[in-house]
PDB file of N, CA, C, O and CB in Angstrom:
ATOM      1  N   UNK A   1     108.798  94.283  91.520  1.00  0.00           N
ATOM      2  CA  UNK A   1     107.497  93.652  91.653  1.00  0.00           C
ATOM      3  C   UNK A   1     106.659  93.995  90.419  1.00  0.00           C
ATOM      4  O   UNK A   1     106.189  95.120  90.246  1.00  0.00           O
ATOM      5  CB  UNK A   1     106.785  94.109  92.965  1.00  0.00           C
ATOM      6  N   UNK A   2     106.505  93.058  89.637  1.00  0.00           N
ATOM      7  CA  UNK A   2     105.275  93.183  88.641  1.00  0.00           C
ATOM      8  C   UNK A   2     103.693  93.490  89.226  1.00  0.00           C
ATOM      9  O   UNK A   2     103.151  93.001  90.218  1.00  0.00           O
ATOM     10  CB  UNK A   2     105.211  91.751  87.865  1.00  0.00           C
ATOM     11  N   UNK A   3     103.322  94.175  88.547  1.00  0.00           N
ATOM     12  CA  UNK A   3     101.557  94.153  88.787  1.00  0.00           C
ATOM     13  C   UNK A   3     100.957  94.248  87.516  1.00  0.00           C
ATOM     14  O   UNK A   3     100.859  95.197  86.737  1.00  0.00           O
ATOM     15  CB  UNK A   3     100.875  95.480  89.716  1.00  0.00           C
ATOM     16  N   UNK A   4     100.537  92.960  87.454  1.00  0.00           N
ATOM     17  CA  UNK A   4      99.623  92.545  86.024  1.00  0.00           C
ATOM     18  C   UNK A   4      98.041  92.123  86.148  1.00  0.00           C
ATOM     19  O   UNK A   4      97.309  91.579  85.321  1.00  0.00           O
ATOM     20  CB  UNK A   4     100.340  91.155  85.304  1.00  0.00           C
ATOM     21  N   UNK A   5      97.749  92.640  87.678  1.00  0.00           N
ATOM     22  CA  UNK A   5      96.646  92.450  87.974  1.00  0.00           C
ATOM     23  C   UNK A   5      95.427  93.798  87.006  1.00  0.00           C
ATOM     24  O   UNK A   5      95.601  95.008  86.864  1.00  0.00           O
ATOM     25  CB  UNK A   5      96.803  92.444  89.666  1.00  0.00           C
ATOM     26  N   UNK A   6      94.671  93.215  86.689  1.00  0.00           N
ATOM     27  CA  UNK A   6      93.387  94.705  85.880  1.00  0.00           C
ATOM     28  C   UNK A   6      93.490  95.534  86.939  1.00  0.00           C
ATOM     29  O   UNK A   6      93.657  96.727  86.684  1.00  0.00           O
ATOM     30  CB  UNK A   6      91.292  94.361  85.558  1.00  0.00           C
ATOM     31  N   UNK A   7      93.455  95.325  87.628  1.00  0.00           N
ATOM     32  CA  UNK A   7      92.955  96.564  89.018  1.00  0.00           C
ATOM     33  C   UNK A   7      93.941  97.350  88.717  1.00  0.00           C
ATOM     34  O   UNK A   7      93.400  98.442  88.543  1.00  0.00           O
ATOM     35  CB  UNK A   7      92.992  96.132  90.912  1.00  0.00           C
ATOM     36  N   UNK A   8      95.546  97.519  88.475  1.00  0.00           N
ATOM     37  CA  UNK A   8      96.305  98.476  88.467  1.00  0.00           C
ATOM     38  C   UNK A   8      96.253  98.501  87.430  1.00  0.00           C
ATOM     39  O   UNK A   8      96.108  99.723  87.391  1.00  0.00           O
ATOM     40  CB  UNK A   8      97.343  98.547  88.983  1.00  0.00           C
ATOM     41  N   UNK A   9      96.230  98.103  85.976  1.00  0.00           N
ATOM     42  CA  UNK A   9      96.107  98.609  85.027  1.00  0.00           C
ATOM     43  C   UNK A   9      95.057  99.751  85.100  1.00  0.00           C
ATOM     44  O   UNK A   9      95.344 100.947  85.056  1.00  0.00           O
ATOM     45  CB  UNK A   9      95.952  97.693  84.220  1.00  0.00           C
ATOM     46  N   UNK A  10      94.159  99.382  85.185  1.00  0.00           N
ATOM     47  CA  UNK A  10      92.861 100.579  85.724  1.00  0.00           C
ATOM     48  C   UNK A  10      92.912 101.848  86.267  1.00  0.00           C
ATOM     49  O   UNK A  10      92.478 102.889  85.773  1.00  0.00           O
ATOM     50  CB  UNK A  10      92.115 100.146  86.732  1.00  0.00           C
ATOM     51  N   UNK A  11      93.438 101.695  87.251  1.00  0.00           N
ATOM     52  CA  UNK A  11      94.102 102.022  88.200  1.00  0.00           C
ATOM     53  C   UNK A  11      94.973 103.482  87.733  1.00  0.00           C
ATOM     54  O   UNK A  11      94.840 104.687  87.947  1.00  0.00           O
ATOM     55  CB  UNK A  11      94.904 100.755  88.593  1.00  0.00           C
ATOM     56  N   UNK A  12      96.024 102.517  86.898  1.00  0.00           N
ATOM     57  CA  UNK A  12      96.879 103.362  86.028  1.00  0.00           C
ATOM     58  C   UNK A  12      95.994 104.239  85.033  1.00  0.00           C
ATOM     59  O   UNK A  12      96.092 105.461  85.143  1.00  0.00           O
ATOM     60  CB  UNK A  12      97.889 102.422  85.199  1.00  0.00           C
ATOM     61  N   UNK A  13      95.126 103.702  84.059  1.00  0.00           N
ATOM     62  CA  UNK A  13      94.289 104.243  83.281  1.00  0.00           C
ATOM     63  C   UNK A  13      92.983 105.502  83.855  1.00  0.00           C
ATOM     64  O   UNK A  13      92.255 106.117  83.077  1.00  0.00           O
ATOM     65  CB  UNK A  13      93.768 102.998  82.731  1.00  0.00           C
ATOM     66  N   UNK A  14      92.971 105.593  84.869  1.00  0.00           N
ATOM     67  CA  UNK A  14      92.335 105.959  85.417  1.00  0.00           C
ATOM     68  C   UNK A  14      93.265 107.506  85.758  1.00  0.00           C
ATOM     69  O   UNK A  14      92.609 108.539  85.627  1.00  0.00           O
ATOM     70  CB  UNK A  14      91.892 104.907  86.316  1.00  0.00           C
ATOM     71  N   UNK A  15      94.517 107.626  86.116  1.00  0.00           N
ATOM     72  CA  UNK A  15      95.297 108.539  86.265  1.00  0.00           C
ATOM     73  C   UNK A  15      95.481 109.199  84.882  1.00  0.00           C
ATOM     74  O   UNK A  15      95.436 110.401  84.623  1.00  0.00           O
ATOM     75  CB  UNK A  15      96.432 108.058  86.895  1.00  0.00           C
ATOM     76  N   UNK A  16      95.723 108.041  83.955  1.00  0.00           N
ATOM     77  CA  UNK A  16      95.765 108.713  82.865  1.00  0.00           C
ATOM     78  C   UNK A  16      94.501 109.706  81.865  1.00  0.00           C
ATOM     79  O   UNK A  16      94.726 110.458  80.917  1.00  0.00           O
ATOM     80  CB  UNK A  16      96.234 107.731  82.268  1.00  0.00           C
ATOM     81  N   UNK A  17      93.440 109.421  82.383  1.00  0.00           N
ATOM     82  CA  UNK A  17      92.559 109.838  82.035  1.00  0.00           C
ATOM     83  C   UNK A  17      92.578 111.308  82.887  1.00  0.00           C
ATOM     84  O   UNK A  17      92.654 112.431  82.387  1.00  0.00           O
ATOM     85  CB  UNK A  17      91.544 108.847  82.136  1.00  0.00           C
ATOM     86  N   UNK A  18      92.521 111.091  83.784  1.00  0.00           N
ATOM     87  CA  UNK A  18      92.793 112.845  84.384  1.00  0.00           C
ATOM     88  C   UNK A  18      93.764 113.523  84.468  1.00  0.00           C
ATOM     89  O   UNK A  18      93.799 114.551  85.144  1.00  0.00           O
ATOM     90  CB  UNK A  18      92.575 113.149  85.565  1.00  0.00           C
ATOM     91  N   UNK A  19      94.859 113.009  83.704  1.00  0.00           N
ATOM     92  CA  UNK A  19      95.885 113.587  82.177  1.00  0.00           C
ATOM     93  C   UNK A  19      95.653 113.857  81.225  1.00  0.00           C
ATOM     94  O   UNK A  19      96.626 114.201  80.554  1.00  0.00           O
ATOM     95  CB  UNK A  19      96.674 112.993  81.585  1.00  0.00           C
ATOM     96  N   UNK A  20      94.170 113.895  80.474  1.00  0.00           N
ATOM     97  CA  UNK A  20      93.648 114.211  79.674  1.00  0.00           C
ATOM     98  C   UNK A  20      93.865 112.797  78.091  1.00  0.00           C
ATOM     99  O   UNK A  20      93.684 113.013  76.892  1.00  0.00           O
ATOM    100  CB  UNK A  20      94.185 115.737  79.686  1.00  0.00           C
ATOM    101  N   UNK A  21      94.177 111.826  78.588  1.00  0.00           N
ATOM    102  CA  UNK A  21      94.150 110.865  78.249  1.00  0.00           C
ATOM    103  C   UNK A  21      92.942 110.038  77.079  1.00  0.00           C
ATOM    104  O   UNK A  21      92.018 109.392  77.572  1.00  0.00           O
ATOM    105  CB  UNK A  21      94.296 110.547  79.352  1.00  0.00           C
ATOM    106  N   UNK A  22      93.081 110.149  75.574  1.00  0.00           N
ATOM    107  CA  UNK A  22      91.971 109.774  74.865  1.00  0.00           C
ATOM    108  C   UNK A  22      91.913 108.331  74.564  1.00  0.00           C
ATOM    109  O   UNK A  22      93.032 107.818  74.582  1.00  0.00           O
ATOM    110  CB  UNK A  22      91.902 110.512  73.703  1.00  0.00           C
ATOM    111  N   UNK A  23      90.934 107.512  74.290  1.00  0.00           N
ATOM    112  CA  UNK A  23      90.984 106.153  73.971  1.00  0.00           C
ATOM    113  C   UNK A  23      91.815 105.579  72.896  1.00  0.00           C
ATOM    114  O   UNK A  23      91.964 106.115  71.798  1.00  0.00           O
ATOM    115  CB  UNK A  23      89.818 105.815  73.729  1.00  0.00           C
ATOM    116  N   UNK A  24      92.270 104.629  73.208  1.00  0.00           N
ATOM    117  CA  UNK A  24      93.286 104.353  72.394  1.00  0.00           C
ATOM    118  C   UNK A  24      93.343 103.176  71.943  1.00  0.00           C
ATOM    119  O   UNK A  24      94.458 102.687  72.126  1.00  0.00           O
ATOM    120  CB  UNK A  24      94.317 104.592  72.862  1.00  0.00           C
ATOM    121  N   UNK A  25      92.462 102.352  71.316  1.00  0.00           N
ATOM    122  CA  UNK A  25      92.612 101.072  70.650  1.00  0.00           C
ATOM    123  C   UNK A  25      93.658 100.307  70.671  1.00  0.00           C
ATOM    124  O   UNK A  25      93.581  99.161  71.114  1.00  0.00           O
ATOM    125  CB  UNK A  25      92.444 101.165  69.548  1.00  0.00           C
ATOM    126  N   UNK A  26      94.939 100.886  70.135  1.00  0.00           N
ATOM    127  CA  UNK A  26      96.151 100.050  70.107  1.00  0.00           C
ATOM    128  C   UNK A  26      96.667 100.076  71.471  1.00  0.00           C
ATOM    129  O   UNK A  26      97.450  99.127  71.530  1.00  0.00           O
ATOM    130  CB  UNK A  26      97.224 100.532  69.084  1.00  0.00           C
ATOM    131  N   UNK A  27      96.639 100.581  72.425  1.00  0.00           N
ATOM    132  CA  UNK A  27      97.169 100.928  73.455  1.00  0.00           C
ATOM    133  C   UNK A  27      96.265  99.951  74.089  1.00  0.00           C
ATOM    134  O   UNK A  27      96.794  98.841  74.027  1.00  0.00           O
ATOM    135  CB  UNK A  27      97.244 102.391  73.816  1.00  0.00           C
ATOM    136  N   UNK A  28      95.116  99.909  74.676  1.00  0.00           N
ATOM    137  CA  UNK A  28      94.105  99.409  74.999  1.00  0.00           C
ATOM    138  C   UNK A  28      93.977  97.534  74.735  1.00  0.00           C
ATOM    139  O   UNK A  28      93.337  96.731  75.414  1.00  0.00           O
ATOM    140  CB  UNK A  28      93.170 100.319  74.258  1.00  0.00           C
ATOM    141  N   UNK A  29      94.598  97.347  73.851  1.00  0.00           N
ATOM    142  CA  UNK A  29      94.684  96.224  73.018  1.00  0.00           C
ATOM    143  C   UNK A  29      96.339  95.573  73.913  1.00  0.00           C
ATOM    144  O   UNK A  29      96.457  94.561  74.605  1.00  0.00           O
ATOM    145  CB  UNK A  29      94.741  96.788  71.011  1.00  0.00           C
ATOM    146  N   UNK A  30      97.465  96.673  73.519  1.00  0.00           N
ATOM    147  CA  UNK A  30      98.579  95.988  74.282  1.00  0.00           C
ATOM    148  C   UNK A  30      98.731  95.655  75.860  1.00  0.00           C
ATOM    149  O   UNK A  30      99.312  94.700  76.375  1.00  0.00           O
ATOM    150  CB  UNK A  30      99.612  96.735  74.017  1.00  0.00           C
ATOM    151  N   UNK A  31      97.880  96.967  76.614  1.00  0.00           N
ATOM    152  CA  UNK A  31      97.683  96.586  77.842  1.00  0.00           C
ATOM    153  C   UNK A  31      96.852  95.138  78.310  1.00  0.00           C
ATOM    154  O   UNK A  31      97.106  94.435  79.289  1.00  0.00           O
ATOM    155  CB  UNK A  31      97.088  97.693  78.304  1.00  0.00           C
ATOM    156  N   UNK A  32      95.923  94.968  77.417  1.00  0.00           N
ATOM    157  CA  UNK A  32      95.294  93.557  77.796  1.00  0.00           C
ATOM    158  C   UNK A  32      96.172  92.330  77.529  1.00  0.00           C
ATOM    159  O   UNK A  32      96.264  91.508  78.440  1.00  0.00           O
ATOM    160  CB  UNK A  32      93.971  93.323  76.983  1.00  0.00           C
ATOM    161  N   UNK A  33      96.995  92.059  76.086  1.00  0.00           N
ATOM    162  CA  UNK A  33      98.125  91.233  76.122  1.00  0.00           C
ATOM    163  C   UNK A  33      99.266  91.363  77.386  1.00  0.00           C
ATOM    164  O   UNK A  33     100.401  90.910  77.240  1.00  0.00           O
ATOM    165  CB  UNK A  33      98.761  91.502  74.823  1.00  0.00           C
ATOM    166  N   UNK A  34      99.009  91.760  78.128  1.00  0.00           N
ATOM    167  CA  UNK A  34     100.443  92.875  78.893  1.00  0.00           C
ATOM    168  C   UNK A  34      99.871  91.778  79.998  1.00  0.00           C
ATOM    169  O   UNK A  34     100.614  90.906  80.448  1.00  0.00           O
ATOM    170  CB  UNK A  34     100.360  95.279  79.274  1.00  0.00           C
ATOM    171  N   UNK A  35      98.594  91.894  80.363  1.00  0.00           N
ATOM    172  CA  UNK A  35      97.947  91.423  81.274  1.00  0.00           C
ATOM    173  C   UNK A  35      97.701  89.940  81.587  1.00  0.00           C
ATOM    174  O   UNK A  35      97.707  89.403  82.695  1.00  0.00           O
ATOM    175  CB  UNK A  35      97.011  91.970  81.130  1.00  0.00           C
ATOM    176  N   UNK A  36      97.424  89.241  80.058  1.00  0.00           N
ATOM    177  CA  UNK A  36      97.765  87.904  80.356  1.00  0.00           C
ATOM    178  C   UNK A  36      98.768  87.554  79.630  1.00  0.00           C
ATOM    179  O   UNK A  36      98.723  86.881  78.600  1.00  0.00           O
ATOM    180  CB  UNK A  36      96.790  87.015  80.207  1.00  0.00           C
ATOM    181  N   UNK A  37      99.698  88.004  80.152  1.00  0.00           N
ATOM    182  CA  UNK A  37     101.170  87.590  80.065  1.00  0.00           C
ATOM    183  C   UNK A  37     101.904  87.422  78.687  1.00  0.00           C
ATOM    184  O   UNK A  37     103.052  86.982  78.625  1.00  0.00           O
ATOM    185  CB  UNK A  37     101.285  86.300  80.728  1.00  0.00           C
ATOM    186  N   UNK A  38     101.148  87.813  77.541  1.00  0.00           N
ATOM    187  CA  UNK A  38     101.465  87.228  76.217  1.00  0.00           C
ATOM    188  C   UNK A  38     102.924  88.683  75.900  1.00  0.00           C
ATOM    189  O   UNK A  38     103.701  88.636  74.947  1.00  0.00           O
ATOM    190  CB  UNK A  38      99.627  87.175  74.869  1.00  0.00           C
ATOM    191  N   UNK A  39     102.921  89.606  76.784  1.00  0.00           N
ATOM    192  CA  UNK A  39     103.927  90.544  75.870  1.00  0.00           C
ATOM    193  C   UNK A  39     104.521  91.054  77.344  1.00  0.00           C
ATOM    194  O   UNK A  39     103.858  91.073  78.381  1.00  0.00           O
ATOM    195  CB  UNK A  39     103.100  91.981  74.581  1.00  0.00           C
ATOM    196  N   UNK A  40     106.153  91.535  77.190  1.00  0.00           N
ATOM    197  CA  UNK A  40     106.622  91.991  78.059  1.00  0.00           C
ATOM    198  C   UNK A  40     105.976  93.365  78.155  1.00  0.00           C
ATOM    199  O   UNK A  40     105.020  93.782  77.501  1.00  0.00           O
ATOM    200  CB  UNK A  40     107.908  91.861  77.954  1.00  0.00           C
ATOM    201  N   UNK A  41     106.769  94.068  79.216  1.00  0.00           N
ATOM    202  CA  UNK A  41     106.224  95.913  79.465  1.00  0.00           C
ATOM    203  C   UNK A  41     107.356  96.561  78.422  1.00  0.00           C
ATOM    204  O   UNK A  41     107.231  97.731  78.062  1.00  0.00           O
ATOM    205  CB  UNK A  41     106.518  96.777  81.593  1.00  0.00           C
ATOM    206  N   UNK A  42     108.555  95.674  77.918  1.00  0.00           N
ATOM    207  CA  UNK A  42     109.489  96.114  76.784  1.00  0.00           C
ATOM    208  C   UNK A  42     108.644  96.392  75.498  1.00  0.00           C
ATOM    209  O   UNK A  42     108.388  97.392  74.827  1.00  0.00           O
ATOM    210  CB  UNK A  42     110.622  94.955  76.466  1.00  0.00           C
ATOM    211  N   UNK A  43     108.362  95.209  75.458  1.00  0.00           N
ATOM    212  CA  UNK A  43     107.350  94.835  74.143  1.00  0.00           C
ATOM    213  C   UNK A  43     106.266  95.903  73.965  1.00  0.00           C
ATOM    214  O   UNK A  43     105.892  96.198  72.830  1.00  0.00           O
ATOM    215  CB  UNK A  43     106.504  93.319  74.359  1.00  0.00           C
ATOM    216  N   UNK A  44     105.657  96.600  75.250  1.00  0.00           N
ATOM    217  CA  UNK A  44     104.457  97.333  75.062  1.00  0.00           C
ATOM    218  C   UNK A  44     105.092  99.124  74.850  1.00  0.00           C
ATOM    219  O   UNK A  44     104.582 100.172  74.453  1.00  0.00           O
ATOM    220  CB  UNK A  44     103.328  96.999  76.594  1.00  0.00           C
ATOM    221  N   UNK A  45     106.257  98.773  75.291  1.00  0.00           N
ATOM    222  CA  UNK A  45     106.946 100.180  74.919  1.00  0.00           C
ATOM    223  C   UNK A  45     107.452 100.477  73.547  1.00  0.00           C
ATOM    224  O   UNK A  45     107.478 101.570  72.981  1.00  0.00           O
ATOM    225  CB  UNK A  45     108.124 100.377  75.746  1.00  0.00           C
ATOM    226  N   UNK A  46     107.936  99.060  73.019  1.00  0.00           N
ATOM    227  CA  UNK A  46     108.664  98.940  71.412  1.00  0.00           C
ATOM    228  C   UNK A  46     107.100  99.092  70.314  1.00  0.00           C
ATOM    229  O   UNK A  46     107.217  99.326  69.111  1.00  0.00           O
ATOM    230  CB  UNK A  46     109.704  96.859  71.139  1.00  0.00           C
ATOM    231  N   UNK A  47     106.015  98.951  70.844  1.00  0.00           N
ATOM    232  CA  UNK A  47     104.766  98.926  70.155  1.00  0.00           C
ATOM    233  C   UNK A  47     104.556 100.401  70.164  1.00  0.00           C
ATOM    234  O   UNK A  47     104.278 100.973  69.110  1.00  0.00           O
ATOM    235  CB  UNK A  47     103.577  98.023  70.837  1.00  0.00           C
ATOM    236  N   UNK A  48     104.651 100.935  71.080  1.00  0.00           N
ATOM    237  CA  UNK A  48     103.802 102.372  71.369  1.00  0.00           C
ATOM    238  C   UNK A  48     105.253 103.733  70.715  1.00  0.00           C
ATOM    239  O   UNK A  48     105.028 104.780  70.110  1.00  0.00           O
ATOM    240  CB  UNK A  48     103.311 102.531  73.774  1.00  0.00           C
ATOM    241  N   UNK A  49     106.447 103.243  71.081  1.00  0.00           N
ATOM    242  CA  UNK A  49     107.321 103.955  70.474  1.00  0.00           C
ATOM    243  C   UNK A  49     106.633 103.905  68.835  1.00  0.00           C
ATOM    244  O   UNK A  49     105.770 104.669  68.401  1.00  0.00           O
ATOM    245  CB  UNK A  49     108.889 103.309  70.754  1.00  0.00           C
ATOM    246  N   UNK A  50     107.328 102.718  68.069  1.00  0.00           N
ATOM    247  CA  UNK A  50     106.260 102.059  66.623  1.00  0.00           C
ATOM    248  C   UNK A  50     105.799 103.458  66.424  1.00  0.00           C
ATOM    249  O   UNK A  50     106.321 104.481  65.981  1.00  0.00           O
ATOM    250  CB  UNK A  50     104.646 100.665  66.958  1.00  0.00           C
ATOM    251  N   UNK A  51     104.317 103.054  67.039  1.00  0.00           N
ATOM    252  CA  UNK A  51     102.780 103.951  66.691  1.00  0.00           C
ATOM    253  C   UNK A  51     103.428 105.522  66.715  1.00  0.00           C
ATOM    254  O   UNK A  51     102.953 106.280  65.870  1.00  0.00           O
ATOM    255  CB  UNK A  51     101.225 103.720  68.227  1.00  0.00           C
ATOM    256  N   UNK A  52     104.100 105.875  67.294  1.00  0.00           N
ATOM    257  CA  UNK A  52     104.269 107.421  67.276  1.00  0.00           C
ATOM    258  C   UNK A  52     104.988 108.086  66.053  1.00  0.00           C
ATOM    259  O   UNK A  52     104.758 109.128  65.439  1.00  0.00           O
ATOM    260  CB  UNK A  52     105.072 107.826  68.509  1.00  0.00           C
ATOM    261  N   UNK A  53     106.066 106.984  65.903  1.00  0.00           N
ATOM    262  CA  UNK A  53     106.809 107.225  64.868  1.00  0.00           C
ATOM    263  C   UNK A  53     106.074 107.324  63.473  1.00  0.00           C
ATOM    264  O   UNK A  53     106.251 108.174  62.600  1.00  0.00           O
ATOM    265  CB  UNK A  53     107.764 106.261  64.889  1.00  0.00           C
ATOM    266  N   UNK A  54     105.098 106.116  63.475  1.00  0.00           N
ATOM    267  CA  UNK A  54     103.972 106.337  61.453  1.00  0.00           C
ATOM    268  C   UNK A  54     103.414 106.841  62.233  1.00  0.00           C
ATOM    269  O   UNK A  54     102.884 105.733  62.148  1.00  0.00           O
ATOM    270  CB  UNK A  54     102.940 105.020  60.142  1.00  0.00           C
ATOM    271  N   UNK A  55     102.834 107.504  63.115  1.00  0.00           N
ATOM    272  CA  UNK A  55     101.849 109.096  63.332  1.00  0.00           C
ATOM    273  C   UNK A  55     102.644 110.275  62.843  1.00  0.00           C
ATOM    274  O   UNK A  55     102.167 111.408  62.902  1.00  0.00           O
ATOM    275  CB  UNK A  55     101.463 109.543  65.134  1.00  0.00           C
TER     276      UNK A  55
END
């Protein structure tokens, strides 16, 4: 079951934040594509892998 509704993104973000979780522009940016459908949850993992690697 997909959930691409904001509410669980939120939801999710919201957990992550009391993980100590800091704002994250690029992250923040793929979850909203994620949301209206423009990128798989593959796609948002092959992005965020990416970002860690040039960090």
């Amino acid at each position: 079951m997909r959930f691409r509704s904001p509410f669980f993104v939120k939801q999710a973000g919201a957990a992550n934040v009391g993980q100590g979780y800091v704002y994250d522009p690029v992250r923040e940016a793929a979850n909203a594509r994620y949301i209206s459908g423009d990128i798989t949850t593959e796609e948002v993992r092959e992005e965020m892998l990416a970002r860690l690697k040039r960090a």
